[in-house]
N, C-alpha and C positions, 0 to 999 in steps of 0.2 A: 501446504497443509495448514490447517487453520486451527488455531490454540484455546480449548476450551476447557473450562472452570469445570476440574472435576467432581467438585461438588454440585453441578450443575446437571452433568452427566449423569451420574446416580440418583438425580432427583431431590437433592437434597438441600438446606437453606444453606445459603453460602454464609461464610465466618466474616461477623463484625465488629470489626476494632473499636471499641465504645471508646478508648481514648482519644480516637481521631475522631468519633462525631462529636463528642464534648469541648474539643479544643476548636471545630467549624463553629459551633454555636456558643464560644465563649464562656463554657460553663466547666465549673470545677466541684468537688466532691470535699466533703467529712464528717470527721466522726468526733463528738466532743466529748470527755468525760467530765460530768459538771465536778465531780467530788473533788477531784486532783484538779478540774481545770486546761486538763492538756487537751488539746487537738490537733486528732493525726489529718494532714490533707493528702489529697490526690496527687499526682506527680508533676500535675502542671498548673497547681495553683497558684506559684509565684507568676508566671507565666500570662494568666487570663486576669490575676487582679494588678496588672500594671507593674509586669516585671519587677517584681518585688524579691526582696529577701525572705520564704514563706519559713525560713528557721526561727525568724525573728517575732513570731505569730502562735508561736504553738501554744501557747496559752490565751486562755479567751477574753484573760484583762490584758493582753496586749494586742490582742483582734479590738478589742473595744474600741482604745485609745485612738484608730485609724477610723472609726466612722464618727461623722458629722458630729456632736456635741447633742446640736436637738434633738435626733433617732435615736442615741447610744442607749438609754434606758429603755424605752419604748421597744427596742431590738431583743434586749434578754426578756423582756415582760411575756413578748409577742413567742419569744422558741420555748419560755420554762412553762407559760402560764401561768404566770405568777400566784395568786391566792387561789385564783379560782379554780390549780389542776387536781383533777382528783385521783385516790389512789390506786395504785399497782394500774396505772391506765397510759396509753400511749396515745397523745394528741398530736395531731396533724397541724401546722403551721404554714403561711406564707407570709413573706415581708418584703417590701419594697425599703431602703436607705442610700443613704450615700457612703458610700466607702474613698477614704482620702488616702489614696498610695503614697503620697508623697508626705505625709502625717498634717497637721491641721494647718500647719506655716507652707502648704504647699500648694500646687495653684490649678491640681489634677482634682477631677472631683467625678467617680464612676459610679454612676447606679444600676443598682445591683438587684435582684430579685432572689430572695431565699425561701427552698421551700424545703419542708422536714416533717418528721416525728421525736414528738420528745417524750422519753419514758418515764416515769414516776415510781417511786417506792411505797408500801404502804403505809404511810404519812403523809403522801400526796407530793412529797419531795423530787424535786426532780433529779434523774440520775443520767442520763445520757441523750442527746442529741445529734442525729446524722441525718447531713439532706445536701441538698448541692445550692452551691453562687452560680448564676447567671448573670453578666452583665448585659445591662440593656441600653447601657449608653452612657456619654462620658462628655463631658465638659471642661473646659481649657478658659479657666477666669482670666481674662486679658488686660481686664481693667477693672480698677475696684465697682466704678460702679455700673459695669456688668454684674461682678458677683453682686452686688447689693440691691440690684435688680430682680437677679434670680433667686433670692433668700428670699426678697416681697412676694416676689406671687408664689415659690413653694408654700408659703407660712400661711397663704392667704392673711396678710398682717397688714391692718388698717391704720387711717390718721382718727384723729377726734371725729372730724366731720363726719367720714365715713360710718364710725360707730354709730354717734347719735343719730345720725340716717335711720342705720339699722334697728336700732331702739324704737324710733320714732313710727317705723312701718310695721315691727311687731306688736307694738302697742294701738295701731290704729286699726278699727271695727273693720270686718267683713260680713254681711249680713245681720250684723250687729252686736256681735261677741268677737270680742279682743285676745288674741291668739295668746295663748298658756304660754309662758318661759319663764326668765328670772335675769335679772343685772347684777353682776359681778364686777366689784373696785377689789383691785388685787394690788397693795404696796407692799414695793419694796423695804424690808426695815434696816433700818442706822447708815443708810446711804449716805448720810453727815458725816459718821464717823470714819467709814470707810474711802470717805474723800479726804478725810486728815491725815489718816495714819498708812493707805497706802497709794493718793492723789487721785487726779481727776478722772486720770485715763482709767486706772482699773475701774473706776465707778462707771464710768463708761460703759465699760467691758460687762462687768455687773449686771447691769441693766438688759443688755444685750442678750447676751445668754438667758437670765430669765424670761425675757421676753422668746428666746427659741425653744424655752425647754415650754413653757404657756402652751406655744403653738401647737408643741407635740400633743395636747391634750385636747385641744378644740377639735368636734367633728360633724362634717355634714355641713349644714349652714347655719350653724353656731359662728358666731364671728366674734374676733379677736381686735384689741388695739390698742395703740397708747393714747392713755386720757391725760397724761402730766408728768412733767421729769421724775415722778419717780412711782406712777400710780401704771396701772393697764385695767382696761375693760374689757368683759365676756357678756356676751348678749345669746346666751342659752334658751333653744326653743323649746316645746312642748317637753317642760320637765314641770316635777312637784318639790316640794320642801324636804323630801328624800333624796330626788334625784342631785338637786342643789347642794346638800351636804358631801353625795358620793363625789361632786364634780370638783369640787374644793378641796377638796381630802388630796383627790389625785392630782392636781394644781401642786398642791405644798407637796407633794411626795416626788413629782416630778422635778420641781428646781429645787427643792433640795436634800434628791439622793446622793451628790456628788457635788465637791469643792468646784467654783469657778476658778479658773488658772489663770490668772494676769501676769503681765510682766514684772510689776512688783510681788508675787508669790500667789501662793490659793488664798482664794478667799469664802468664807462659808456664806451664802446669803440664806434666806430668810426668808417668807414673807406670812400678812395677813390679807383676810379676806372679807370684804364686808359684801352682803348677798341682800337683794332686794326683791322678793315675788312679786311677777307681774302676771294679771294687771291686778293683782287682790291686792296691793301694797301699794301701787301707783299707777297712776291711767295717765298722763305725761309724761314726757322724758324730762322736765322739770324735775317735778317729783322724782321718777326716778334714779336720777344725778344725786338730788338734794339726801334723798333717804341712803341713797349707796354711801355718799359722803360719811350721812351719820353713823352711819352701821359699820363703815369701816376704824371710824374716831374710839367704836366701843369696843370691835374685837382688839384693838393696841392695847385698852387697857382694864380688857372684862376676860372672856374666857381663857384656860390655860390653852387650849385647841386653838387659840389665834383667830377663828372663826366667827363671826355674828351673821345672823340673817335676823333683819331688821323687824322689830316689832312695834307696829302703831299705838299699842295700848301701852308702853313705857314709858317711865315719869320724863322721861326725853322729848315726848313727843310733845308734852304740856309746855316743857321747858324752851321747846324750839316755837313755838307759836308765839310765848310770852315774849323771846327777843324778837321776833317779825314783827307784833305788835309793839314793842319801843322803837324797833329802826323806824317804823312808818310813823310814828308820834315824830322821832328827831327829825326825820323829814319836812315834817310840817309847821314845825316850830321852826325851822329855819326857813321857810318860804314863808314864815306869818311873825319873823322876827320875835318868837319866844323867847330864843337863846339870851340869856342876861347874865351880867359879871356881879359878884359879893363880892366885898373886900373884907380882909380880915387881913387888923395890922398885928407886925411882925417887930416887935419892940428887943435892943438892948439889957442883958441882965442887969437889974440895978437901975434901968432906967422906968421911963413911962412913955417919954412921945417917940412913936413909931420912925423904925428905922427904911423902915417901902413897904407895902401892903400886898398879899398874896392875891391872886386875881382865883377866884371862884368860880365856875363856870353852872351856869344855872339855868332850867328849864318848866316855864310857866305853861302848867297844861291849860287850855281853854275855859275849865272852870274857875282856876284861878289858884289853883292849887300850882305848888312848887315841888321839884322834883330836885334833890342833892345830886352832882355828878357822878358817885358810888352808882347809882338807880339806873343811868344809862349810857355813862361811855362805857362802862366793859363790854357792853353789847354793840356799843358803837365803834370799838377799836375791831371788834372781832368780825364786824360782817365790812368792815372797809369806810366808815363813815366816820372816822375821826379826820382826817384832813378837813372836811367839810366842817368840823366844829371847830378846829383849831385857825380855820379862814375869818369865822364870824368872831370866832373870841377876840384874836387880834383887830379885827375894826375896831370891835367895844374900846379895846385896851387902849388902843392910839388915839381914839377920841377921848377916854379922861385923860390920857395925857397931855392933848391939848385944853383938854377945860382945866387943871388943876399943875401951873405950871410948877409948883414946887415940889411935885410928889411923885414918890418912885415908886415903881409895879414890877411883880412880879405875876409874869405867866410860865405855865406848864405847856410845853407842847409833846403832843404826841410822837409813838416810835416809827409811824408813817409818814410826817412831815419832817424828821433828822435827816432823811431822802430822797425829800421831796423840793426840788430847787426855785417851783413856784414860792412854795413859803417866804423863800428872802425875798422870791421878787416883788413880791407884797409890801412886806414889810418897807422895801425901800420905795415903792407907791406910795402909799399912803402916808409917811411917813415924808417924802421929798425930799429923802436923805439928809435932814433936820437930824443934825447932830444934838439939840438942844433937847429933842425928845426921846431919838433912841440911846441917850445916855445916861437916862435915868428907866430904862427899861431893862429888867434882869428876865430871859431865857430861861427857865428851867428842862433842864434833859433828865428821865427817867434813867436811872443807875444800868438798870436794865437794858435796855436799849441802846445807851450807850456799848455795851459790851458785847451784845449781840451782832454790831455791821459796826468796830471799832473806823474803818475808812471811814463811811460817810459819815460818822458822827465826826470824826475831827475836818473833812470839808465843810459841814455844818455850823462847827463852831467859829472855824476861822472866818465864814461868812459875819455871821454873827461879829463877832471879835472887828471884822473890817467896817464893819458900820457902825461901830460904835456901843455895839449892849454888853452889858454882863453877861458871863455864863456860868448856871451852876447846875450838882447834879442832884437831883430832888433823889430821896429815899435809897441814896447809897450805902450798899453793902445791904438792903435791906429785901432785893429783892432777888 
């Protein structure tokens, strides 16, 4: 006799265990209350999210803590709807993240698919959430850099090259208009400080995490990367000077809604954002780079928002042409040998004949006119071109020291060349380790400088000090 499904017999839908199809397909169930926080789960949630302790969860700031770091905010934005839910209304969500069973020190890494309704009060507040986890798969970091493989391509997170690639192809014509977007330099702030007070590694770490939490905000083929230890760039397409402002906003609101955790403790990071419209503000990636630069220098110390998106008509932009215009004059007076030394002696209180003569550094424009050092080394220390003047000054200086063998000189050199180990090698060139000359030759080190990279000012000095020159420190304590 043959055993048949009585509900089958009567015609009727036979009875489905929802908790044995939810446990075949990996997926578990709940219900959150956002006010209290608590969430009740299904019976075999511990179960499908990696044999877990699910007692240990029932609150949603300790659900949080177990997914990835990048997703975790992006995750509540994505179930509450953040600003933009409206009231007494019940929003449908889905979400893809990774959930870490084993908490962030561990080497499980399941992703999961979340889908739901989240209900609203009338305030727009969100009041309750209920939907199911599905895992969709699951990865076993074997080796570090496996996992920091699979962090690159989830993040889609680029080198320099890459970026400026990116730049350089949305800024270039297709039928002869230059595709709409905008350049975004996003630094890190007090990364100095927070290498002193809690070392390298957390800075490290620092970095990191901003750079995950960035990610979570890039979309589509907007692309992400690191421009410099401590900068990132965003190459944003078809947006306007609105879109730019919202993209920024949520930038700073994503790295820092929450403490980065390091092994020396949390740390709160920061950042500012300097925005460049393209191509209305730059039609190269020259430009581009160059203006982000500037735009970033001025939200550190112009808007309380952190924020600048750069403007051409700003007494900046007069100011940045006028130092292009002296770099390129210093240029040329050093390949047309303008560069020239004053002296101005340095006399004994009480005395009158001069105790060594300060060496002056001087630039004759082509009409004949003279230009005081104040006019163009601050522009030439700041765009990189003071080694290049402190190389010709020393020729000068070595040559009166060999025309006028009883007199001593003093030169300034720059806080480029304190680090720079060509400088001594020069000096003992040209010089033929002629103790008769560099021992009447006194070194000047800016106060400043010195105190800024304390090492290599004192490997500098001692160089110095081994061949024979004085060393002193010009405008101590003054700067």
């Amino acid at each position: 006799m043959t055993k048949t499904n009585t509900a089958d017999a009567a015609g009727e839908q036979p009875h489905i265990q929802v908790a044995d199809v939810l446990d075949c397909i990996r997926t578990t169930a709940y219900r959150w209350d956002l006010g209290s926080d608590r969430i009740d789960w299904a019976k075999n949630a511990g179960a499908v999210l990696g044999e877990i302790d699910i007692a240990a969860l029932r609150r949603g700031r300790a659900f949080a803590l177990q997914i990835e770091p990048m997703h975790a905010a992006d995750r509540y934005d994505g179930v509450t709807g953040n600003v933009q839910a409206a009231p007494n209304a019940s929003h449908p969500y889905a979400l893809q993240y990774r959930f870490l069973p084993d908490g962030k020190r561990g080497k499980t890494a399941l992703w999961v698919e979340e889908r739901g309704v989240c209900t609203t009060d009338y305030k727009g507040a969100p009041v309750q959430a209920q939907g199911t986890l599905r895992v969709t798969g699951d990865r076993r970091q074997r080796t570090r850099s496996q996992g920091a493989r699979g962090d690159h391509e989830s993040l889609r997170f680029s080198n320099r090259a890459e970026l400026t690639g990116t730049l350089a192809k949305l800024l270039s014509t297709h039928g002869g208009r230059a595709e709409k977007g905008a350049f975004l330099l996003v630094g890190v702030n007090d990364l100095t400080r927070i290498n002193e007070i809690y070392g390298y590694d957390a800075g490290d770490k620092v970095i990191a995490i901003v750079g995950q939490r960035l990610a979570s905000t890039v979309l589509g083929q907007d692309c992400l990367g690191r421009f410099s230890s401590n900068k990132f760039g965003i190459v944003l397409h078809g947006c306007d000077a609105k879109d730019v402002a919202a993209v920024a906003r949520s930038t700073m609101a994503a790295v820092e809604r929450d403490v980065v955790s390091t092994s020396a403790g949390a740390v709160a990071a920061t950042i500012v954002v300097g925005a460049v419209l393209l191509p209305a503000d730059a039609n190269t990636t020259q430009d581009a780079i160059g203006r982000g630069l500037q735009a970033i220098d001025m939200a550190r110390v112009g808007p309380k928002e952190r924020l600048y998106c750069y403007d051409p008509t700003a007494p900046r932009e007069a100011e940045r042409k006028s130092n292009f215009a002296i770099a390129d004059e210093v240029i040329r007076a050093l390949n047309d040998r303008r560069i020239m030394i004053a002296l101005q002696p340095v006399v004994n209180v009480g005395g009158h004949d001069p105790e060594f003569y300060q060496c002056l550094v001087r630039l004759r424009l082509p009409d004949g006119a003279v230009l005081d050092a104040s006019e163009f080394v601050p522009v030439a220390e700041e765009l990189g071109l003071s080694k290049l003047i402190d190389h010709r000054a020393l020729e000068l200086v070595i040559e009166l020291l060999r025309a006028t063998p009883n007199r001593k000189l003093a030169l300034n050199v720059s806080a480029l060349s304190t680090t720079d180990g060509h400088w001594v090698d020069a000096l003992e060139a040209l010089t033929g380790k002629d103790r008769g000359l560099t021992e009447r030759l006194i070194v000047q080190i800016a106060g400043s400088a010195a105190i800024s990279d304390m090492e290599a000012t004192a490997a500098f000095v001692s160089a110095l000090k081994n061949a024979g020159c004085k060393v002193a420190l010009d405008n101590f304590g003054a700067g």
